[in-house]
C-alpha atoms as an extended CHARMM CRD file, in Angstrom:
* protein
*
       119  EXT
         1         1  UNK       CA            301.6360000000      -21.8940000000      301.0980000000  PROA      1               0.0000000000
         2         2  UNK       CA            302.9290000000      -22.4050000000      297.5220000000  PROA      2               0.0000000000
         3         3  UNK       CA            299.8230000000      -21.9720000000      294.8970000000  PROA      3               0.0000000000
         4         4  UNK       CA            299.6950000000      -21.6860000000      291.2300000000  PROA      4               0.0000000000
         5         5  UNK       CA            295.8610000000      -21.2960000000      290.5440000000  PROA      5               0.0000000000
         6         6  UNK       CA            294.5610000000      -22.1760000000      287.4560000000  PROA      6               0.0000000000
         7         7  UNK       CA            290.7520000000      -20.2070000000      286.3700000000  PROA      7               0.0000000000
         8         8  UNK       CA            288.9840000000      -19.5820000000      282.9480000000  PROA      8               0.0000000000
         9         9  UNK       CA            288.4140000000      -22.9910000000      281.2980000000  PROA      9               0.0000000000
        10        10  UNK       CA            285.3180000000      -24.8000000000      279.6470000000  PROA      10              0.0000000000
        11        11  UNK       CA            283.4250000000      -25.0640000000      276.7830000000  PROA      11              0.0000000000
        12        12  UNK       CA            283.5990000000      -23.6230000000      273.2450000000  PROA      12              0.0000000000
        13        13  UNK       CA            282.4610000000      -23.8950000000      270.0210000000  PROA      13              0.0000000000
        14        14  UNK       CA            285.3650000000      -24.0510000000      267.2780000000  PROA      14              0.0000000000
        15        15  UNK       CA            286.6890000000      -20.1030000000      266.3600000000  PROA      15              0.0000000000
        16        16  UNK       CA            285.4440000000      -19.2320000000      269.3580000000  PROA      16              0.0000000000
        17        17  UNK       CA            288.1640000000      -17.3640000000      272.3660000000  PROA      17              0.0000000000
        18        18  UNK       CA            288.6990000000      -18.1630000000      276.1480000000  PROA      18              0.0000000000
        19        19  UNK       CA            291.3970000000      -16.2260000000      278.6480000000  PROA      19              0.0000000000
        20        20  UNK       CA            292.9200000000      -18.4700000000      281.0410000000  PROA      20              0.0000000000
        21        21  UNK       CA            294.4900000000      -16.8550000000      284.2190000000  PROA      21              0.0000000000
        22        22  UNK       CA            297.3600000000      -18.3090000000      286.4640000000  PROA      22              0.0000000000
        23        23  UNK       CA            297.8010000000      -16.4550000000      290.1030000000  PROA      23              0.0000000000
        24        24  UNK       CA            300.9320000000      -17.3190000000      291.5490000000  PROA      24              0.0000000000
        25        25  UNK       CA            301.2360000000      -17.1530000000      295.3040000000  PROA      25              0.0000000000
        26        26  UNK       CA            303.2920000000      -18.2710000000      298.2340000000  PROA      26              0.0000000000
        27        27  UNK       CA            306.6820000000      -17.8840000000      296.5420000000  PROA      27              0.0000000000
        28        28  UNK       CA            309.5050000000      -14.5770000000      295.3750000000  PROA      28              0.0000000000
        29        29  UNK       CA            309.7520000000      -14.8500000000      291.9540000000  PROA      29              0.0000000000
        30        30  UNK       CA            313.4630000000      -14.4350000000      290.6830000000  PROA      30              0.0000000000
        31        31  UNK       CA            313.0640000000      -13.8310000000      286.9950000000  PROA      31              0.0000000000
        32        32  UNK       CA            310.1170000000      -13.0480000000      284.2630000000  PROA      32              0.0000000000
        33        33  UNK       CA            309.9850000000      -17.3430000000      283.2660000000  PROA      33              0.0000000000
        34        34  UNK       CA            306.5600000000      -18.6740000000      283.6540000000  PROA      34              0.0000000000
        35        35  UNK       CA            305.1310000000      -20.8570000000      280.7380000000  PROA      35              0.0000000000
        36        36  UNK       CA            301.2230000000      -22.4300000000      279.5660000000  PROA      36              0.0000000000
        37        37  UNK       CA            301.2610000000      -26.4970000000      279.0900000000  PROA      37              0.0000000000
        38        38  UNK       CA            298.9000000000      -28.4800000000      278.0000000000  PROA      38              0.0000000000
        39        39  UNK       CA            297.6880000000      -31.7970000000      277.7530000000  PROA      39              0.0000000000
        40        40  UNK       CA            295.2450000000      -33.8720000000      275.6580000000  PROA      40              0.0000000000
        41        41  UNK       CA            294.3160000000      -37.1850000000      276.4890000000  PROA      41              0.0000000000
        42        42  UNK       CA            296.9350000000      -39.8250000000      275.1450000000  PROA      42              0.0000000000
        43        43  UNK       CA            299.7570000000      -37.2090000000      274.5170000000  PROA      43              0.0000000000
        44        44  UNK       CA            302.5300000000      -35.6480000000      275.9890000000  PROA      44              0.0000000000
        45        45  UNK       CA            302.2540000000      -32.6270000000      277.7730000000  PROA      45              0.0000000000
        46        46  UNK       CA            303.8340000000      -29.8300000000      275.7680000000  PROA      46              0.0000000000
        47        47  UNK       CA            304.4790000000      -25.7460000000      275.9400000000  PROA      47              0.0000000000
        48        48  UNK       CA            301.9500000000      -23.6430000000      274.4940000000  PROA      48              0.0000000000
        49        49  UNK       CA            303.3590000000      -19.8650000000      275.4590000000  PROA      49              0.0000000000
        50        50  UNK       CA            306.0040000000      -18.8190000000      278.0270000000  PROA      50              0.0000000000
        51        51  UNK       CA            307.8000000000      -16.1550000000      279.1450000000  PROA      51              0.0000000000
        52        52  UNK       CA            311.6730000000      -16.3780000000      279.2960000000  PROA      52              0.0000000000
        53        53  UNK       CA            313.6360000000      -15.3250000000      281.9940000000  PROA      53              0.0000000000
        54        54  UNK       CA            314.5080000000      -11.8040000000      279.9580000000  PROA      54              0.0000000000
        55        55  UNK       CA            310.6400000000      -11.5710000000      279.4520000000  PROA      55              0.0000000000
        56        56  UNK       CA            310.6010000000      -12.5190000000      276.1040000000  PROA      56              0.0000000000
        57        57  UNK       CA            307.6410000000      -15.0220000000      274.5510000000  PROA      57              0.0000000000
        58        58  UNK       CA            307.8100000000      -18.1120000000      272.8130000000  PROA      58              0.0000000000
        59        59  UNK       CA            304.9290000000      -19.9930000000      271.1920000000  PROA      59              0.0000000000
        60        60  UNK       CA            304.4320000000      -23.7200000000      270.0650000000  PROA      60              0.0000000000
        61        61  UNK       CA            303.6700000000      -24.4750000000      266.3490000000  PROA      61              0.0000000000
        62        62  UNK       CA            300.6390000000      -25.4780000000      267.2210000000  PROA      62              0.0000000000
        63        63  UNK       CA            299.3030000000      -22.1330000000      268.2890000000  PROA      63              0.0000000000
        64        64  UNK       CA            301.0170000000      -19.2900000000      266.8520000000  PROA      64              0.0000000000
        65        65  UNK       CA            299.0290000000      -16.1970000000      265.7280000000  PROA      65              0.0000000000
        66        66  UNK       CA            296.1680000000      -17.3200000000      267.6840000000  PROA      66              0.0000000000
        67        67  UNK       CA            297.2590000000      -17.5820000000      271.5320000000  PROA      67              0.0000000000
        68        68  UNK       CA            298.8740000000      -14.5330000000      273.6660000000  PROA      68              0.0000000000
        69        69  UNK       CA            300.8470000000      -15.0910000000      276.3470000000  PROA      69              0.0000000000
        70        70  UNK       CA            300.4530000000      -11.8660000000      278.9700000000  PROA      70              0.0000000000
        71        71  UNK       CA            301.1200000000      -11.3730000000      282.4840000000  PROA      71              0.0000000000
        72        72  UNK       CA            300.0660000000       -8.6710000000      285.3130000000  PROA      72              0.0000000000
        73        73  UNK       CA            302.5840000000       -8.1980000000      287.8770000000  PROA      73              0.0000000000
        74        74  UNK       CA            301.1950000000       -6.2770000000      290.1900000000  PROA      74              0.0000000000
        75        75  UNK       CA            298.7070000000       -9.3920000000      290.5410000000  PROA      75              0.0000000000
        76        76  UNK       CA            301.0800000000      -11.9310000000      290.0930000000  PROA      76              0.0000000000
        77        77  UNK       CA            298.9040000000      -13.1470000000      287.0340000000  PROA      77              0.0000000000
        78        78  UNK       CA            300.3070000000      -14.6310000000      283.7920000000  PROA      78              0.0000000000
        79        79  UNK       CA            297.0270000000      -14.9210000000      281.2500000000  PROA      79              0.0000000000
        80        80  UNK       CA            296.8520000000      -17.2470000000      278.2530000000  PROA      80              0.0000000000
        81        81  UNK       CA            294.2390000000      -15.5300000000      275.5960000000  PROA      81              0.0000000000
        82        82  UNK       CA            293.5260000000      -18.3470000000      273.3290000000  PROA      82              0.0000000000
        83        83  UNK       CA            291.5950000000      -17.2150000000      269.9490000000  PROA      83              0.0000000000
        84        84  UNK       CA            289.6940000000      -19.0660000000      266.6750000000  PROA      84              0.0000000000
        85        85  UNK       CA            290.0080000000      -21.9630000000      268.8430000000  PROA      85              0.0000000000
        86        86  UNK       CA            290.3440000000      -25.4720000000      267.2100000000  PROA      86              0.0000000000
        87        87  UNK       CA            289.1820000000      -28.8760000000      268.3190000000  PROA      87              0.0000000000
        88        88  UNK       CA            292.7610000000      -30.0230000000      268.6270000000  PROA      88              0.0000000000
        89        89  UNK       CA            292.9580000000      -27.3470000000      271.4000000000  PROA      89              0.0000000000
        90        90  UNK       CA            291.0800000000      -29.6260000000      274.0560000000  PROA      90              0.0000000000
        91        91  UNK       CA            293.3000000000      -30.1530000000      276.6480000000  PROA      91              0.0000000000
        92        92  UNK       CA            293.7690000000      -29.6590000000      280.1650000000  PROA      92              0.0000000000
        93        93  UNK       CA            296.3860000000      -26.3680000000      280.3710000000  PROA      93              0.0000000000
        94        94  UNK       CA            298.7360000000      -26.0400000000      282.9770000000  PROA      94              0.0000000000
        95        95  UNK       CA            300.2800000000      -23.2480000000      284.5040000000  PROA      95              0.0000000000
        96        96  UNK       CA            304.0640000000      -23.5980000000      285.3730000000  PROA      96              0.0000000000
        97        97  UNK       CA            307.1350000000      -21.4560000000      286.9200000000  PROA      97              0.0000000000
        98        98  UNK       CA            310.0820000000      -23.4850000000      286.1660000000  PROA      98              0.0000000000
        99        99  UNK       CA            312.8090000000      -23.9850000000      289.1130000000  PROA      99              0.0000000000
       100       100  UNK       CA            315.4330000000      -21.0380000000      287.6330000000  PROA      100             0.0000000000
       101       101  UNK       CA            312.5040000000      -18.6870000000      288.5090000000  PROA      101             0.0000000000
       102       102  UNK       CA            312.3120000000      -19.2950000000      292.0500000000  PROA      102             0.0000000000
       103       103  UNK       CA            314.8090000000      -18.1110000000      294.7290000000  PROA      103             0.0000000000
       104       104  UNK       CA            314.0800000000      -21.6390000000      296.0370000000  PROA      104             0.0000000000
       105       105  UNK       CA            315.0230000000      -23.1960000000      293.0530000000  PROA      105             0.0000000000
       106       106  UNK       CA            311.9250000000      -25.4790000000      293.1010000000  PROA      106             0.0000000000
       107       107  UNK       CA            309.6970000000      -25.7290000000      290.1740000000  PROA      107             0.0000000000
       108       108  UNK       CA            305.8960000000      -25.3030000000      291.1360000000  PROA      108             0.0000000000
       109       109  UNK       CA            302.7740000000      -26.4600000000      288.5920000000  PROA      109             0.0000000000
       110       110  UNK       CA            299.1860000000      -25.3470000000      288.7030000000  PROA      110             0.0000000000
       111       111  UNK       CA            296.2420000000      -27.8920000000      288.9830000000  PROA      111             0.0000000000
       112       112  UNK       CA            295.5310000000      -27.3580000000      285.3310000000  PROA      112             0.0000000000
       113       113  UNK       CA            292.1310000000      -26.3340000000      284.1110000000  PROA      113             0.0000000000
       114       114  UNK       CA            290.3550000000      -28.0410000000      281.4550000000  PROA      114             0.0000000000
       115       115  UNK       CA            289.6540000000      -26.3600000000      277.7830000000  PROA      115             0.0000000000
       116       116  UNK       CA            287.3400000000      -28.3110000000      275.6450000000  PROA      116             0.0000000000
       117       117  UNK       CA            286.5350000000      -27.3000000000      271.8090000000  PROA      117             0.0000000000
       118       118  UNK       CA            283.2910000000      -28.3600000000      270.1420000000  PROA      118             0.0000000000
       119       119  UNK       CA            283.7510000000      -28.7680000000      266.5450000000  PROA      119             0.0000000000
């Protein structure tokens, strides 16, 4: 069975640091690409860190310098570590593996785990 599990949101005040984790399971990965999406109520969902398929990172605007995209292999883990979070950072954040990464070609999301920031 095909899982992308989502762990590590909640609650925190502004400046304050959470590590979300995404265990991938069920499926052969075929290259490094795996990316962190979120979405805040009333906007469109958009990429917060990601791994290309060379295992390079990107970053959104939004969250340069602050967020660090990292992954464990050997547990099929991809971590987001999110620090001197912001209030604009509430959002649920969604793990993804986009279709070129899988030798079935399908494109697989995570049940997203909700990050809320107190200002």
């Amino acid at each position: 069975q095909v899982q992308l599990v989502e762990s590590g949101g909640g609650l925190v005040q502004a400046g304050g640091s959470l590590r979300l984790s995404c265990t991938a399971s069920g499926f052969r990965f075929r290259s490094n690409a795996m990316s962190w999406y979120r979405q805040a109520p009333g906007k469109q969902r958009e990429m917060v860190a990601a791994f290309t398929s060379g295992g390079s990172t990107n970053y959104g605007d939004s969250v340069k310098g602050r967020f660090t995209i990292s992954r464990d292999n050997a547990k099929n883990t991809v971590y987001l570590t999110m620090n001197v979070l912001k209030p604009e950072d509430t959002a649920v954040y969604y793990c993804n593996v986009p279709g070129s990464a899988t030798w079935s070609g399908l494109e697989y999301w995570g049940q997203g785990t909700q990050v809320t920031v107190s200002s």
